[in-house]
Backbone as CSV, one residue per row, in Angstrom:
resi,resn,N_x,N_y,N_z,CA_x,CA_y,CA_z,C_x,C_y,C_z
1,UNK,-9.289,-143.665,24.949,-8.939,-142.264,24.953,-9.123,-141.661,26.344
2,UNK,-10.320,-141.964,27.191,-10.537,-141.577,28.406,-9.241,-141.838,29.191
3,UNK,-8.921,-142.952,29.266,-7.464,-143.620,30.211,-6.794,-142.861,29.875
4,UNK,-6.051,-142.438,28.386,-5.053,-141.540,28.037,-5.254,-140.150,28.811
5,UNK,-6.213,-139.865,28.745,-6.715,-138.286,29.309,-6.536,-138.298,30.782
6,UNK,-6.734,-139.605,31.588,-6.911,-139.534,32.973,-5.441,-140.119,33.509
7,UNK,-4.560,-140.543,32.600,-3.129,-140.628,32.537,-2.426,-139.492,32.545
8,UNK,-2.626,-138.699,31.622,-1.993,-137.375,31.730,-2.211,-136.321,32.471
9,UNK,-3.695,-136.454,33.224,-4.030,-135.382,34.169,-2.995,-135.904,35.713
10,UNK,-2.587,-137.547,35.737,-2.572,-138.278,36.624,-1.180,-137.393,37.108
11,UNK,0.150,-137.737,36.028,1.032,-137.540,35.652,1.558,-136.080,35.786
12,UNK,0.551,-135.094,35.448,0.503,-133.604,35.586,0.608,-132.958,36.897
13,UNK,-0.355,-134.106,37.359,-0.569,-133.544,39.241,0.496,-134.556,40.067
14,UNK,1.302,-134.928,39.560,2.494,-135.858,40.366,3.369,-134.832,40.023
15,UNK,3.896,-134.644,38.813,4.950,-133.344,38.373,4.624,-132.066,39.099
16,UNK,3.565,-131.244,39.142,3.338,-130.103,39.850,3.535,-130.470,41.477
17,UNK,3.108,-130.929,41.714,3.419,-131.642,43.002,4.756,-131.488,43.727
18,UNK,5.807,-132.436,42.715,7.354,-132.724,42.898,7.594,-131.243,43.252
19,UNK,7.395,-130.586,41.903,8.021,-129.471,41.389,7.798,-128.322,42.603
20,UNK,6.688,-128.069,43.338,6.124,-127.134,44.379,6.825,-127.925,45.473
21,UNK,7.253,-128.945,46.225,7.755,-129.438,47.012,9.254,-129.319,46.852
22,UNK,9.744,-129.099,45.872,11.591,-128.879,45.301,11.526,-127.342,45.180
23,UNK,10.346,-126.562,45.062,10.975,-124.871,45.818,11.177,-124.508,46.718
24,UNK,12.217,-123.986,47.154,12.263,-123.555,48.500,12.017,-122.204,48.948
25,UNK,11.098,-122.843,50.339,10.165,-121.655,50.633,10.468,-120.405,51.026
26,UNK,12.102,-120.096,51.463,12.592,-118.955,51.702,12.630,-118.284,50.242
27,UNK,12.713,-118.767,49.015,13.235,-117.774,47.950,11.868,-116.810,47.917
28,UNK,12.390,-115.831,47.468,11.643,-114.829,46.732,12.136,-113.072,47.531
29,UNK,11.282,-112.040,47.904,11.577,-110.925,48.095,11.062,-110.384,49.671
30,UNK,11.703,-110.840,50.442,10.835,-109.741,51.813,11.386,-108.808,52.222
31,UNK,10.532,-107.817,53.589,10.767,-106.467,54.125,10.599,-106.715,55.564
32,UNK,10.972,-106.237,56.135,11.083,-106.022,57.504,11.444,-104.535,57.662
33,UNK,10.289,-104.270,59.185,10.744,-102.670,59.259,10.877,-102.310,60.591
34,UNK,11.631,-101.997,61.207,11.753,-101.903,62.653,12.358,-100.507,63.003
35,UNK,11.666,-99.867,64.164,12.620,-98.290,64.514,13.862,-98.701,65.321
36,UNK,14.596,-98.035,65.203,15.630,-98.300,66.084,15.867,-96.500,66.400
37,UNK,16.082,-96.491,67.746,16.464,-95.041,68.135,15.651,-93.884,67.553
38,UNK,14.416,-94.008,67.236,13.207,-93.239,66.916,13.619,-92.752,65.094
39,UNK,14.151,-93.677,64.604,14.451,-94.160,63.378,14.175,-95.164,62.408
40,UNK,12.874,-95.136,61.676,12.547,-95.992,60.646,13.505,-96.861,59.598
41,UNK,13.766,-98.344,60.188,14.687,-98.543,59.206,13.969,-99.898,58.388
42,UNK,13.918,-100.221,57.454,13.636,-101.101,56.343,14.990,-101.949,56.076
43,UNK,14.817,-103.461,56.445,15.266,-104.450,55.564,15.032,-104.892,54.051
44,UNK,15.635,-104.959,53.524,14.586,-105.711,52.140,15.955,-106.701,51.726
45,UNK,15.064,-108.053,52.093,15.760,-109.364,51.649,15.115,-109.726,50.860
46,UNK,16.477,-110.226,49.421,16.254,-110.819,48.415,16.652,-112.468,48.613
47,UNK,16.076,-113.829,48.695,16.379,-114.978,48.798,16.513,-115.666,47.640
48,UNK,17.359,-116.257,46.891,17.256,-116.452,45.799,17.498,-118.087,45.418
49,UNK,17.352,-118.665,44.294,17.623,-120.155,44.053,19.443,-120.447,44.338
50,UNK,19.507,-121.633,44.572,21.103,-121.988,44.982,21.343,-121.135,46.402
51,UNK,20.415,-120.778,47.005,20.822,-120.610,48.766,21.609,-119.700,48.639
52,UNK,21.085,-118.106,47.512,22.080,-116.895,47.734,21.205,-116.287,48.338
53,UNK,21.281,-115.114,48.517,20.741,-113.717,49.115,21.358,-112.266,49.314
54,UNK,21.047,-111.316,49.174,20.807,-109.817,48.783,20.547,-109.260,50.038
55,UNK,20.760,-108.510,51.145,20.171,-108.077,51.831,20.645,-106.464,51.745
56,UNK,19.989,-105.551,51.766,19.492,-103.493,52.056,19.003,-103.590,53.314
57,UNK,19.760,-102.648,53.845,19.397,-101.953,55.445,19.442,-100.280,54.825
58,UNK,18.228,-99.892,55.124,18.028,-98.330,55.405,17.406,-97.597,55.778
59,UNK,18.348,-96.937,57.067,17.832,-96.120,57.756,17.882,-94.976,57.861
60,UNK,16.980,-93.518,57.488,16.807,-92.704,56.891,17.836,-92.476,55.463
61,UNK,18.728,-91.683,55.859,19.446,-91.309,54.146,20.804,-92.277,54.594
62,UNK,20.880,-93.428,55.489,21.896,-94.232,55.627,21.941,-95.578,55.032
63,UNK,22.823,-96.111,54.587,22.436,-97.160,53.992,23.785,-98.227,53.698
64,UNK,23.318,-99.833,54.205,24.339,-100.930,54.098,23.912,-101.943,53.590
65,UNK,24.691,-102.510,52.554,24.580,-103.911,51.617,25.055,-104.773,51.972
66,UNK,25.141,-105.931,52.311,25.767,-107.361,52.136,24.858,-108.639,51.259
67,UNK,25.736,-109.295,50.627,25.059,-110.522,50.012,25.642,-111.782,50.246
68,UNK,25.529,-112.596,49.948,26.367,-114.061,50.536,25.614,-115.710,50.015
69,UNK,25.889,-116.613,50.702,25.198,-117.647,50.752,24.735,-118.025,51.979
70,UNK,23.676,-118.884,52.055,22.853,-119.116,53.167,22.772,-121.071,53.520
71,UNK,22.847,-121.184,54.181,22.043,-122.411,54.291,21.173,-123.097,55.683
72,UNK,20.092,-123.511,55.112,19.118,-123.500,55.681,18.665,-125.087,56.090
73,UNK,18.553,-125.118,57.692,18.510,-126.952,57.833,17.684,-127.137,58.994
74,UNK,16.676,-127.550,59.463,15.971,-127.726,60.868,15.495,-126.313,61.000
75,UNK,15.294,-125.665,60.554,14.393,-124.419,60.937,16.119,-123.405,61.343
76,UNK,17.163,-123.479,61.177,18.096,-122.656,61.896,18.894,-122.265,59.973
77,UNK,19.233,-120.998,60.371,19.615,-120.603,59.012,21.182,-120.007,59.004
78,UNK,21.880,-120.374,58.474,23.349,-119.673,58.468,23.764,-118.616,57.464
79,UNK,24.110,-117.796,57.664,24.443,-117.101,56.430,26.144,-116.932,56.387
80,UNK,26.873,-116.508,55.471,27.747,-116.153,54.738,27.789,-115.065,54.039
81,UNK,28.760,-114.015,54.477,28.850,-112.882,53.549,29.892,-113.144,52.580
82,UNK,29.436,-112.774,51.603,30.413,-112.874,50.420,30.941,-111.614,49.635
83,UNK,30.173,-110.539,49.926,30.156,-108.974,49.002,29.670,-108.031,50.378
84,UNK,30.115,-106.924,50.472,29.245,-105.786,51.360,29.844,-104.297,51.111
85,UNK,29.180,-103.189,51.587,28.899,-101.995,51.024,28.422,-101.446,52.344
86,UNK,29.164,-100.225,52.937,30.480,-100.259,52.111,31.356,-100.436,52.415
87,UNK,32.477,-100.630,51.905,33.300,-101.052,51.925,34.231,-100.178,52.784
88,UNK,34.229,-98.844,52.945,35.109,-98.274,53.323,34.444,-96.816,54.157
89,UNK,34.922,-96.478,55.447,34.187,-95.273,55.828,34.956,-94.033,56.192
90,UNK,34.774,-92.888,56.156,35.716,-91.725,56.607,35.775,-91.576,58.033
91,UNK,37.743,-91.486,58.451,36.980,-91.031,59.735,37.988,-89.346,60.232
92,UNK,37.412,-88.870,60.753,37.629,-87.682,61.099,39.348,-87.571,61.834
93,UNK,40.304,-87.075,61.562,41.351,-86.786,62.287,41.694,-85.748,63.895
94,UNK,41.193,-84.747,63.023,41.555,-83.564,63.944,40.225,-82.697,64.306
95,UNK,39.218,-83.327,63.163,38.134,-82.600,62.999,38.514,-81.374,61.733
96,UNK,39.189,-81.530,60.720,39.426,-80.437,59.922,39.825,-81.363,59.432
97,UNK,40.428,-82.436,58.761,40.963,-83.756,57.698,40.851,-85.371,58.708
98,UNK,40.787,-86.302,57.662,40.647,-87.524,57.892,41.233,-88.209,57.223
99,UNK,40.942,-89.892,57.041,41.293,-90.493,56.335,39.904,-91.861,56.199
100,UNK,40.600,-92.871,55.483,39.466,-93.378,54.687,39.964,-94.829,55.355
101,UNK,38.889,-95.601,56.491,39.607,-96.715,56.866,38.806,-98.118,56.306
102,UNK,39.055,-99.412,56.192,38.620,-100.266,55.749,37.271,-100.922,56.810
103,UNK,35.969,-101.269,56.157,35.144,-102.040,57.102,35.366,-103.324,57.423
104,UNK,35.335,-103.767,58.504,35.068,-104.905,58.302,34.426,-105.568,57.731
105,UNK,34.542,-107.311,57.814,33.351,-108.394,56.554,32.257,-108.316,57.787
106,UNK,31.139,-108.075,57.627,29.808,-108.429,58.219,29.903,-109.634,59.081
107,UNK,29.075,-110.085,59.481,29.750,-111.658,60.619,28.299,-112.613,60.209
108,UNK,27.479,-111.859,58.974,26.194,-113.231,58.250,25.639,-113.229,59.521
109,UNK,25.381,-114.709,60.416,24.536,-114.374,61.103,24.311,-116.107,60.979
110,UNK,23.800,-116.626,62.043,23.110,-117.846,62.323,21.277,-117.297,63.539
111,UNK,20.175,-117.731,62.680,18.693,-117.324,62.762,18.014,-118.591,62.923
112,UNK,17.100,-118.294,64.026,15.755,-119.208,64.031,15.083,-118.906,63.601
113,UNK,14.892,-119.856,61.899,13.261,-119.346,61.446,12.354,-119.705,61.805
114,UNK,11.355,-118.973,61.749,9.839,-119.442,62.485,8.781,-119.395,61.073
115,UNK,7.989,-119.862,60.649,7.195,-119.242,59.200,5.848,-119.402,60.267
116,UNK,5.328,-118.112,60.169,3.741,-117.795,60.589,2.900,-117.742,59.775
117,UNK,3.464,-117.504,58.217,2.424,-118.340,57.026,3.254,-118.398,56.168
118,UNK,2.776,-118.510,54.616,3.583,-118.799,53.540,4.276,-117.510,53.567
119,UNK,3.440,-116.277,53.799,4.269,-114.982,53.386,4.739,-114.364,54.741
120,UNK,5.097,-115.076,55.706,5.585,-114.199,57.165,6.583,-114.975,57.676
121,UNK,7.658,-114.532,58.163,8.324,-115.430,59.073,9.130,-114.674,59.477
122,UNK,9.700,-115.117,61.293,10.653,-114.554,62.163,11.892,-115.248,62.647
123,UNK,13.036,-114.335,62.375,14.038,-114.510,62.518,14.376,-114.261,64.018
124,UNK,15.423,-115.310,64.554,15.600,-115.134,66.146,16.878,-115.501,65.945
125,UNK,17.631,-114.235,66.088,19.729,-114.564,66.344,19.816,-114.847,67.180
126,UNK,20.617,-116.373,66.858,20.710,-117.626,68.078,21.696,-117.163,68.996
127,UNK,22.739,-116.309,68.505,23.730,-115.812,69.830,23.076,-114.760,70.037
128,UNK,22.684,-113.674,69.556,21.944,-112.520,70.593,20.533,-112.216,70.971
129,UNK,19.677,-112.983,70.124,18.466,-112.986,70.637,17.765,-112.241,70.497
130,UNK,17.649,-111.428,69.838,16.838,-110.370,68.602,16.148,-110.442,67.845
131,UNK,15.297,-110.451,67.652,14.278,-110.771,66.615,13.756,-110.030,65.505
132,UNK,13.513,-110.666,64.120,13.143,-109.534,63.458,12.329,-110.501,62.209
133,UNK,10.681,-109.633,62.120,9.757,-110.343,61.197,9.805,-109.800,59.851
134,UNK,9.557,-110.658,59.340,9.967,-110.224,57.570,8.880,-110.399,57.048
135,UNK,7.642,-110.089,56.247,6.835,-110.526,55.525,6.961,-110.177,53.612
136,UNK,6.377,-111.254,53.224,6.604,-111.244,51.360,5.891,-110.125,50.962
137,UNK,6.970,-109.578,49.995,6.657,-108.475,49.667,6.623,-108.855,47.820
138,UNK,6.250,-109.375,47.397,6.681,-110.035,45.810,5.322,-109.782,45.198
């Protein structure tokens, strides 16, 4: 009976194991908050299973969505927009009427991740060189 017992504890801690090594460590919920132009603005990235993601930019009562797929290989991360918000913005004519023109698709983004612990890590855009730290917010 002992062997059986020290079989299944054996077995338990090989499975938990696998299983914590097959999550990937980007999923879950972070924030990033950076001023820009004496303006508080908040990221909040959602990372999710199957290499999707959610990302909110807002800065004061302004605010932009995109979501997409990601993929992630050697520490460098690609993204893909697939959805964004919004979609469409007003622009002024004469200053007394306008019209309503189409946005462009977002351009995702290729990032150097850095992880400074399980719950921190910094992003570095490989063509412009910007940086921006995200920590878990979950």
């Amino acid at each position: 009976m002992k062997l059986v017992r020290l079989t299944v504890l054996a077995l338990t801690f090989v499975l938990t194991a696998q299983f914590a090594a097959a999550q990937n460590e980007l999923d879950g919920t972070w924030e990033a908050v950076v001023t820009i132009y004496g303006q508080r603005c908040t990221f909040n990235l959602v990372m999710t299973v199957g290499q999707h993601y959610s990302e909110t930019l807002r800065c004061g009562n302004l605010m932009t969505w995109q979501a997409g797929t990601y993929v992630f290989s050697n520490g460098i991360l690609v993204r893909d927009v697939t959805d964004w918000e919004p979609r469409k913005r007003y622009v002024l004519d004469d200053g007394y009427s306008g019209h309503y023109e189409e946005n462009a698709k977002p351009p995702g983004g290729s990032f150097r991740v850095t992880f400074t612990s399980p719950d921190a890590m910094v992003w570095q855009d490989v063509n412009f060189g910007g940086t921006l730290a995200y920590r878990r917010s979950e």
